[in-house]
N, C-alpha and C positions, 0 to 999 in steps of 0.2 A: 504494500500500500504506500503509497507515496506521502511525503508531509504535508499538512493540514493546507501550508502556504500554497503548494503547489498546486492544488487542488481548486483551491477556491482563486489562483490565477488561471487554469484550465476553464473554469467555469465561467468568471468575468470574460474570459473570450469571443464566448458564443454569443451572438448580439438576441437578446431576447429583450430587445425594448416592448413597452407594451403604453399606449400602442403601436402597433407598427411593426412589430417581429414576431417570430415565434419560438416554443417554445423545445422545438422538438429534438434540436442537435443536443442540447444542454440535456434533455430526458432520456435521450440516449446511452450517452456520455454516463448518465450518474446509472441507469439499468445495469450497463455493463460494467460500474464497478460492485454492483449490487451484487450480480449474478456470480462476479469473483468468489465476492463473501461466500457464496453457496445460497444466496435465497435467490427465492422466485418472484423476480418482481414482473408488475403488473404497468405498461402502460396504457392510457388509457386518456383519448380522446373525444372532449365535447364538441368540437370541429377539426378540422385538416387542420394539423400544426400545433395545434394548441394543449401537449402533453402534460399529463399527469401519471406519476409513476408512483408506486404504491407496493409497496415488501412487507410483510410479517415475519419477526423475528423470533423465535416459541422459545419459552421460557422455560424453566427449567421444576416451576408450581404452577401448574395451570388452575389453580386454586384463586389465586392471587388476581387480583382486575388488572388488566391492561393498559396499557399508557398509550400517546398517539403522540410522535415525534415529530411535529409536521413543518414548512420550511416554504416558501414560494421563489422560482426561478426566474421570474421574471421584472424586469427593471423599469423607471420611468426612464423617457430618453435624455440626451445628455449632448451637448450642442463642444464639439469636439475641439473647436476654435477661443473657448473661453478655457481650456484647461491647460496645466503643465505641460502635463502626461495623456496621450490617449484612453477616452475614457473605459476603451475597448483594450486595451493594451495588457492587463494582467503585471505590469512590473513590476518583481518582490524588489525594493529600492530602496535605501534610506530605512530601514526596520522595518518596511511598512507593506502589505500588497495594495497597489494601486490600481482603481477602475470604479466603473461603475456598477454595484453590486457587492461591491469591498464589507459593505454592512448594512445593506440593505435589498436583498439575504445571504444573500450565496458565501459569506463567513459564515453563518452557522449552517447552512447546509454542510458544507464542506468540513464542519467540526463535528458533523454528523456522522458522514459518512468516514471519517479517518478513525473517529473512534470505535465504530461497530467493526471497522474493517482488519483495527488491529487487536479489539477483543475475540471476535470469532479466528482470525488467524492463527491465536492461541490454543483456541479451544476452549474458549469461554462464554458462555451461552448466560442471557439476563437471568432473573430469577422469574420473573413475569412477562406476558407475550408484551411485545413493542413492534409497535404498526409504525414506520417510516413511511411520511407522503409527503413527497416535493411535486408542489401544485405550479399550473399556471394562472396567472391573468387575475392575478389580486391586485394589482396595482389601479386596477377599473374596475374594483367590488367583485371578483372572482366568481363572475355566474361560470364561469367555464373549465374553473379551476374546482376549489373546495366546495363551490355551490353546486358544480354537477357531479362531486364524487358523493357529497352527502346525499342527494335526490337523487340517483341514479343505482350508486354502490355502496350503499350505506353495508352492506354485508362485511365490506372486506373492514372495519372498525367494531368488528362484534369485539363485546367484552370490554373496551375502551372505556375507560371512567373519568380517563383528566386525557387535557393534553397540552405539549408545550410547543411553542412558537416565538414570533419576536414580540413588543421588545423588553427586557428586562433584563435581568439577570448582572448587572454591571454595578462599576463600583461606584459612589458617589461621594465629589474630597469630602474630607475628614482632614482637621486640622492636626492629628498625632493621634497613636494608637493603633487598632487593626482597622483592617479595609470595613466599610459598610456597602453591603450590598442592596440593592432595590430590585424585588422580584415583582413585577407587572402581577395584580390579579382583575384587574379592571378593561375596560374598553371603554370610552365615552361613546354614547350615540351621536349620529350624525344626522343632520337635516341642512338640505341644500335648496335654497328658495332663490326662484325670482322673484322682483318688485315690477311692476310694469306701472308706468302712471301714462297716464291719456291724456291730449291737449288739444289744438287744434291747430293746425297746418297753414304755413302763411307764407308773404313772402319774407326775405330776408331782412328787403329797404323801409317794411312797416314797424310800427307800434304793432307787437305782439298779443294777440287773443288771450293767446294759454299756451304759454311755451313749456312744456311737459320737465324739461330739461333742471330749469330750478327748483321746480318742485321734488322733480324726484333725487337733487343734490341736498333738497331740505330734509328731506326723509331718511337719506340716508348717514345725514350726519346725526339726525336725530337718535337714531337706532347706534348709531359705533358710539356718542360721548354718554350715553346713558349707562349711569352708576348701576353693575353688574353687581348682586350681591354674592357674598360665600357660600358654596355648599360643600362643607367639609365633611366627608365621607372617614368613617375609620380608618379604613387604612392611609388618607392621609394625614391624618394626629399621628395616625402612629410614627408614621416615616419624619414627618416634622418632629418628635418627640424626639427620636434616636439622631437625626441631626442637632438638635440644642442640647442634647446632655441630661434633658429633664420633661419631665409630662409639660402639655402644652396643652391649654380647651380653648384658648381665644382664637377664634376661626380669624380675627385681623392680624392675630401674633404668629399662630399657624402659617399663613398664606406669607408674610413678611420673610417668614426662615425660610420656607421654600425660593421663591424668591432673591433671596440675597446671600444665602449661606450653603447655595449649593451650585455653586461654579456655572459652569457652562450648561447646569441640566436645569437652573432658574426659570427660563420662559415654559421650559415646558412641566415643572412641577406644580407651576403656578397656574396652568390653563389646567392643571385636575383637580382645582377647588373652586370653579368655578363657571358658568357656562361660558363661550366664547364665540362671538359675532364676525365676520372680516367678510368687506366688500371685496369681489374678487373679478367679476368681468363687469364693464359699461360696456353701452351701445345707444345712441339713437344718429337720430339722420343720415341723408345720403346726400347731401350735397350744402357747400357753403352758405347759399343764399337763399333754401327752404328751413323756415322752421319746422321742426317736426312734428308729427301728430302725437307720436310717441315716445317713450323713453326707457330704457329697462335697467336693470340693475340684478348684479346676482349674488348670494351671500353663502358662504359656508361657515354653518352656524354646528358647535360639537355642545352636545348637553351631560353633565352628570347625570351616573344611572340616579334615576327616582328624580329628575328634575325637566323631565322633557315638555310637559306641560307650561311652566314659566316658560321658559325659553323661547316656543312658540306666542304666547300671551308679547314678548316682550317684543316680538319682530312684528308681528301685524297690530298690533292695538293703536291708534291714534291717527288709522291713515284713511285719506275723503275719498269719498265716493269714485272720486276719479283716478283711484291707485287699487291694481288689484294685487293680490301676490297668492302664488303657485306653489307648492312643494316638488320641486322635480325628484329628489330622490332622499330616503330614509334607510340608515339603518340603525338598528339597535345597539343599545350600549350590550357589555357583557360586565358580572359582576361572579366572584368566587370565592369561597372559603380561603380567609388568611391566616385561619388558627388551625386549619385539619391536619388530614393524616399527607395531603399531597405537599402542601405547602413545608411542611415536616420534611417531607422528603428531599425538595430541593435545599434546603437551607442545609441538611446534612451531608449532600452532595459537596455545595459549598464550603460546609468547613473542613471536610477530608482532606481538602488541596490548602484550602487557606485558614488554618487553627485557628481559631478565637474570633473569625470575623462577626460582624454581626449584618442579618438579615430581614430588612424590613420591605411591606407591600405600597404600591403604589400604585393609583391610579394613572393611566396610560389617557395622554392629550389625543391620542388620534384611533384609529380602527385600524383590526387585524381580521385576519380569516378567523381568527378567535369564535367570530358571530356565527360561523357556520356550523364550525363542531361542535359550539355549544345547543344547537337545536338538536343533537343527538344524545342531549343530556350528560355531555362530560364538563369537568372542572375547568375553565380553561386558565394557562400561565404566559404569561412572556419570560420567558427563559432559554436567553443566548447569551451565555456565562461569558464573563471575559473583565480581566483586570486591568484597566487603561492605566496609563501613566500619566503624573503628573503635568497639566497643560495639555490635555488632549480634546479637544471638545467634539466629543460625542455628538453630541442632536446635529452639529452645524453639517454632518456628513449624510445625514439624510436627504437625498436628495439636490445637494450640496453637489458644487466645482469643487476639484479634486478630492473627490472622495476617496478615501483610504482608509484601512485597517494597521494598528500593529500586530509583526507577526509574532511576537511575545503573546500579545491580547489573543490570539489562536490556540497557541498553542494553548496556552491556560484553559480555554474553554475544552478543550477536548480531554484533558485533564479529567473537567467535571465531571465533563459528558460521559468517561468512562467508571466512572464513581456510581454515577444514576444507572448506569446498566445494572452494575451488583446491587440495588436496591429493590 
């Protein structure tokens, strides 16, 4: 089996932007390192191209529920002219493997696949069956990915109880002491609205009727400077708790320590105590000297689980007659036990490699295919183990010019990963 690094530069290779590429060399690719191992994996097509591959691992207690180790192949695009390094390129350089995909997934696919590959190598088999699926087409809400393996093959996830995915698992600074880890057990839900306001159409060189255009500029400042309150959810006290040193219940002191006492992952601990609004495309008129009859505006709004109703109330309330707004698309948050027996098991995964660290949940800013396996009633986690180095900011590489990974940060995670196998 080859190093982790190499793997997951094999992998950034394959151009599986989405949209716009496929998925199928990359599912190839990872089958046939599958098939090395000795399993039987499963591709598996909701359209020409667009692969999901799919292995069961059999344990060694088939007593024991099942885990689902799942992983998406495929990338947003990535404009080749704004980067260092091609984002296609795979270069392990500098400590780092560089591309796009570096950690957004195809590092923990590829901490997946090295650690299964050099346990079974061995001859060392899980204690409980573990279902490996590297989906496609989650980066565009995975109907083609995890949404047609759940509605189509939900068979091949029998016995499945939790499962893990991005993102989580990583260290967050600590000013002295041992590393603290954040394990995702949340998803925020997402609602994506247009605003459409109506006016009436003129020429350029008049005194204007109803030029749709200020209005719908009023509305939408209206909606972004309006005081969002806190919805602090358990596990984020808890994770702001174990960053201050001490219990913490003031959801303004909570949100403050997220915020300002956790480095580069601030913006986005701070969007999981709260709901969050952001204008994302305008449009009206076709031409300089027509005012337009219309105007539109489009918003991606994420809500805390249990707060989806405000959030809605707080985007349409207050707009005339002559503004309508649409939901084009909803998904659900997901929410999971951070005191059980799963959550138990990653943190003990964690400490095997790294002694004494500590382990806290977090609610996750954005959506995972998390949403889908959880309708088959498993736990779900973000958990892609990996200890960054001091100075490295994490969130900015999502989606992110020059994206990269450290391969130290790999290797570790597979560390884990080969820890959770014996559990």
């Amino acid at each position: 089996m080859a190093e982790v690094e190499e793997i997951c530069a094999d992998l950034i290779r394959f151009d599986t932007t989405n949209p716009g590429g496929r998925e199928r060399e990359a599912a190839e690719y990872v089958a046939t390192l599958l098939s090395d191992m000795g399993l039987d994996p499963k591709v598996i097509e909701a359209e020409p191209g667009r692969s999901n591959v799919v292995a069961r691992v059999p344990g060694t207690d088939p007593s024991l529920p099942a885990l689902l180790v799942q992983g998406h192949l495929d990338t947003v695009p990535a404009q080749a002219a704004d980067w260092s390094r091609h984002p296609l390129s795979g270069d392990i350089a500098d400590g780092h493997v560089w591309g796009r995909g570096a950690v957004d997934m195809k590092n923990a696919v590829a901490m997946t696949l090295s650690a299964f590959g050099t346990a079974l190598a061995e001859g060392r088999r899980p204690r409980r069956d573990i279902v490996l699926a590297f989906v496609a087409d989650e980066e565009t809400g995975g109907r083609l990915g995890a949404g047609h393996l759940v509605a189509e093959h939900a068979d091949l996830f029998e016995g499945c109880r939790a499962a893990i995915g991005e993102v989580g698992g990583f260290n967050v600074p600590t000013p002295s002491g041992p590393p603290l880890f954040a394990v995702s057990v949340a998803d925020k839900g997402l609602r994506w609205y247009e605003v459409r306001a109506k006016g009436v159409a003129g020429h350029g060189s008049m005194i204007a009727q109803d030029n749709p255009i200020p209005r719908l500029a009023e509305t939408t400042l209206r909606v972004l400077s309006a005081e969002r309150p806190y919805t602090v959810t358990e596990p984020m006290r808890v994770l702001a708790s174990r960053v201050a040193g001490r219990p913490l219940t003031s959801p303004a002191e909570i949100a403050d320590v997220l915020a300002t006492r956790t480095g580069p992952f601030g913006r986005m601990f701070a969007a999981g105590v709260q709901g969050t609004v952001n204008v994302t495309r305008l449009g009206a008129g076709y031409k300089e000297n027509v005012i337009p009859g219309e105007a539109w505006a489009r918003f991606d709004c994420r809500f805390v689980p249990g707060h989806e109703d405000e959030l809605h109330e707080h985007l349409t309330s207050g707009l005339d007659e002559n503004t309508e707004v649409s939901l084009l698309r909803r998904s659900p948050p997901v929410l999971s036990d951070h005191e059980g027996e799963w959550f138990g098991l990653l943190t003990r995964a964690l400490r095997e490699v790294s002694p004494g660290c500590d382990v806290a949940p977090f609610v996750f800013s954005g959506g995972t295919d998390n949403k889908w396996f959880r309708t088959l009633g498993m736990e779900t986690y973000g958990f892609t183990p990996m200890l960054f180095p001091a100075g490295y900011d994490y969130p900015a590489m999502f989606h992110g010019v020059d994206e990269r990974c450290p391969v130290e940060a790999l290797r570790f995670g597979v560390r884990v990963m080969d820890e959770l196998i014996s559990l």
